[in-house]
C-alpha positions as CSV (number, residue, x, y, z in Angstrom):
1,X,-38.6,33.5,-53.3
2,X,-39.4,34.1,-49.4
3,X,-38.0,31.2,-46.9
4,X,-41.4,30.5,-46.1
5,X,-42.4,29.7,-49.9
6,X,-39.4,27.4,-49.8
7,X,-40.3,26.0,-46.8
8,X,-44.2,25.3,-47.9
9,X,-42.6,23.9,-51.1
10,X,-40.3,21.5,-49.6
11,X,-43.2,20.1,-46.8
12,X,-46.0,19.6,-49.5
13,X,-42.9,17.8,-51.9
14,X,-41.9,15.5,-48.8
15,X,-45.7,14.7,-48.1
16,X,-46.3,14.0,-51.7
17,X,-43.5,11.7,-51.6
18,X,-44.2,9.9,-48.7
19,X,-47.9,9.4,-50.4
20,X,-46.4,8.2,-53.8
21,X,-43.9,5.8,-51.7
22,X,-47.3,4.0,-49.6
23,X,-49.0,3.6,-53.2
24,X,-46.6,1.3,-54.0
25,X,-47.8,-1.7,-52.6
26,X,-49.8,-3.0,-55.7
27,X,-52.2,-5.9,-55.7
28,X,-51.1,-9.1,-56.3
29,X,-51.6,-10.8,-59.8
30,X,-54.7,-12.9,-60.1
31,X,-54.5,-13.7,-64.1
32,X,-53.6,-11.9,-67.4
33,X,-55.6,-11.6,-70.5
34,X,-53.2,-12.1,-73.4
35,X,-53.9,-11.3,-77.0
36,X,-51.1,-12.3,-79.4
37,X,-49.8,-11.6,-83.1
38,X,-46.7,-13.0,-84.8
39,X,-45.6,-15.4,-87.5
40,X,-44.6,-18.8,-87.9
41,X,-42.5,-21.2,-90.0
42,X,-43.7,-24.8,-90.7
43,X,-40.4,-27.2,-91.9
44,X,-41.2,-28.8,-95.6
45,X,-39.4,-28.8,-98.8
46,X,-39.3,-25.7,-98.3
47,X,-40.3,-23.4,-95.6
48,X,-44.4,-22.5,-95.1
49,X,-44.9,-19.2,-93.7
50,X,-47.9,-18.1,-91.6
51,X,-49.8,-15.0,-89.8
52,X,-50.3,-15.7,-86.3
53,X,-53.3,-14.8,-84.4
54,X,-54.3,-15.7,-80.9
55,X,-55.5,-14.6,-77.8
56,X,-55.0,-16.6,-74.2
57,X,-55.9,-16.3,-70.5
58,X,-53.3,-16.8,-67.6
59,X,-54.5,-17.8,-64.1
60,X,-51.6,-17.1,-61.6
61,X,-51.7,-20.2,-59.4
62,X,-48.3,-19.6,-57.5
63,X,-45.9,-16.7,-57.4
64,X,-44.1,-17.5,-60.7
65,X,-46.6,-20.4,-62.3
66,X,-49.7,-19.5,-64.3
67,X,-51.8,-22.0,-66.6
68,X,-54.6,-21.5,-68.2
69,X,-55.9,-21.9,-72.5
70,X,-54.6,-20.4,-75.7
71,X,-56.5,-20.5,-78.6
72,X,-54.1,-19.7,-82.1
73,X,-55.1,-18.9,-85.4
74,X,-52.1,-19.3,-88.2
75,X,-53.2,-18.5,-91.7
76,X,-50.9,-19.8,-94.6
77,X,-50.9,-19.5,-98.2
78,X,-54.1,-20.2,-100.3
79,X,-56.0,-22.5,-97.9
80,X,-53.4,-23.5,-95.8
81,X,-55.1,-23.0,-92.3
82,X,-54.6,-23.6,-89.0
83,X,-56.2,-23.6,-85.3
84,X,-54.4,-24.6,-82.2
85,X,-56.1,-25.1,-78.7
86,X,-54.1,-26.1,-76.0
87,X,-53.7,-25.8,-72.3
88,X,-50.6,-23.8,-71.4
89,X,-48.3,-23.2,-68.5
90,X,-46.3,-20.2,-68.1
91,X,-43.2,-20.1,-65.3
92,X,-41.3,-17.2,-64.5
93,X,-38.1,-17.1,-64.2
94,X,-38.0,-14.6,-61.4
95,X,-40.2,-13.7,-58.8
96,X,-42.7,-10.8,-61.0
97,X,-43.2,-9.2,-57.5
98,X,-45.5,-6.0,-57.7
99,X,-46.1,-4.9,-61.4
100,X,-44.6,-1.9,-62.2
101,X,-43.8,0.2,-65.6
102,X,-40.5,-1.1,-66.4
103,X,-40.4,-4.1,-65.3
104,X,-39.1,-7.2,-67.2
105,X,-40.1,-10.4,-66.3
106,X,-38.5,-13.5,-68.3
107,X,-40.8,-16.5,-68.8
108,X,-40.4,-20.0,-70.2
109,X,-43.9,-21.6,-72.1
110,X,-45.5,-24.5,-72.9
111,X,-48.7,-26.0,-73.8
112,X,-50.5,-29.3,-75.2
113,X,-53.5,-29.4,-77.2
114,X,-54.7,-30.1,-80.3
115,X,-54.3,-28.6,-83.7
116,X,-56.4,-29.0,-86.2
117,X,-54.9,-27.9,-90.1
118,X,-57.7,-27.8,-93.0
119,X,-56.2,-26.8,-96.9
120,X,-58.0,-27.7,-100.2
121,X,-57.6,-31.6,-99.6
122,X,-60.0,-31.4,-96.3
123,X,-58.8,-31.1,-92.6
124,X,-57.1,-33.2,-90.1
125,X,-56.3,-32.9,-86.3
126,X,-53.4,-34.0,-83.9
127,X,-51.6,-33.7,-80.9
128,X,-50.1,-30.3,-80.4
129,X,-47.2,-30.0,-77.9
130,X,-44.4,-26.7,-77.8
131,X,-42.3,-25.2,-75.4
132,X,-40.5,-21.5,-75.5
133,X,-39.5,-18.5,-73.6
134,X,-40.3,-15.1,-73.6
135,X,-39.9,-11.5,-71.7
136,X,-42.8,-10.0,-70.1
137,X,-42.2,-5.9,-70.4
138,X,-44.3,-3.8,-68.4
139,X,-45.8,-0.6,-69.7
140,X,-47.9,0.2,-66.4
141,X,-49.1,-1.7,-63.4
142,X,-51.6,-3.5,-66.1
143,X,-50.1,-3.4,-69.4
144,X,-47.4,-5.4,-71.1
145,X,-45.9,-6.6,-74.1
146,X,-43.9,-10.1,-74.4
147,X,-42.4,-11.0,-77.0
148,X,-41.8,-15.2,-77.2
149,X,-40.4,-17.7,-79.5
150,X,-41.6,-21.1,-79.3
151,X,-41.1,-24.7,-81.0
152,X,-43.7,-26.7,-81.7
153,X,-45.1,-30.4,-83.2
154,X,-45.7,-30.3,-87.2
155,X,-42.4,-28.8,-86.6
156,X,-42.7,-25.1,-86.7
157,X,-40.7,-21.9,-84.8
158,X,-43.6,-19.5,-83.8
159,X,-42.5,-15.9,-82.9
160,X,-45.1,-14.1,-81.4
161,X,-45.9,-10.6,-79.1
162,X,-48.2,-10.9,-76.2
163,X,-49.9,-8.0,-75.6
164,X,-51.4,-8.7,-72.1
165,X,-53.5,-6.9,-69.3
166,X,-52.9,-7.9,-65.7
167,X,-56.0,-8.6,-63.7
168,X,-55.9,-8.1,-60.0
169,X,-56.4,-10.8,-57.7
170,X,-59.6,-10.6,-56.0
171,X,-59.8,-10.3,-52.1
């Protein structure tokens, strides 16, 4: 290879570099847009288990706090079923700065609502309140995975993955 082909080679590298380096100022976070699956464990004579289905929306209103709702499905044996809708808050731990692939961001969670549990004898509906931690893993700028446990009323652990899409705060 000619000095000049190495020289060419090197400028176009270090011009592609310095490109890829300005890129890196992302957009901040505006909000996520969460689905979730998991299972959970209600505490009775003995222990009720349940498919967990839910999806929820995150509006970033500081740095590290969001809020916003999450709406849960849990299906249990026979017609042991469950809906929770609560308002939620979401804290992180550290500052999530820029989203980038890679990245792990640790949360903690919590939420008040109201869950309302039908089975063959009809249906009822209380207070819901729970409080729990996670990790938010970054796959790209957008997408994430976070996995979370959480304890909640009616007394049940809820292990759960977030899979989530970060939406770009408007200007």
């Amino acid at each position: 290879m000619s000095v000049r082909a190495i020289l060419a080679a090197t400028l176009i590298a270090a011009a592609t570099a310095a490109n890829a380096a300005a890129q890196d100022v992302r957009e901040p976070i505006g909000g996520s847009a969460e689905v979730m699956i998991g299972h959970a464990v209600f505490a009775d004579e003995s222990p009720i288990h349940h498919s967990v289905f839910g999806t929820a929306a995150q509006l970033r209103v500081m740095d590290r706090l969001a809020v916003g709702p999450e709406l849960v499905r849990m299906h249990g044996p026979g017609d042991d079923r469950d809906w929770i809708f609560a308002g939620a808050v979401w804290w992180d731990i550290i500052s999530p700065g820029p989203a980038r692939a890679g990245r792990v961001v640790p949360f903690i969670s919590g939420g008040y609502g109201v869950l309302a549990h039908s089975d063959r004898f009809g249906t009822t509906s209380e207070p819901y309140y729970g409080a729990g931690g996670g990790a938010r893993i970054h796959l790209t700028d957008r997408f994430y995975i976070a996995p979370e446990v959480l304890f909640a009323s009616e007394l049940h652990l809820r292990t759960v993955v977030r899979i989530g899409y970060h939406i770009p705060r408007s200007r």
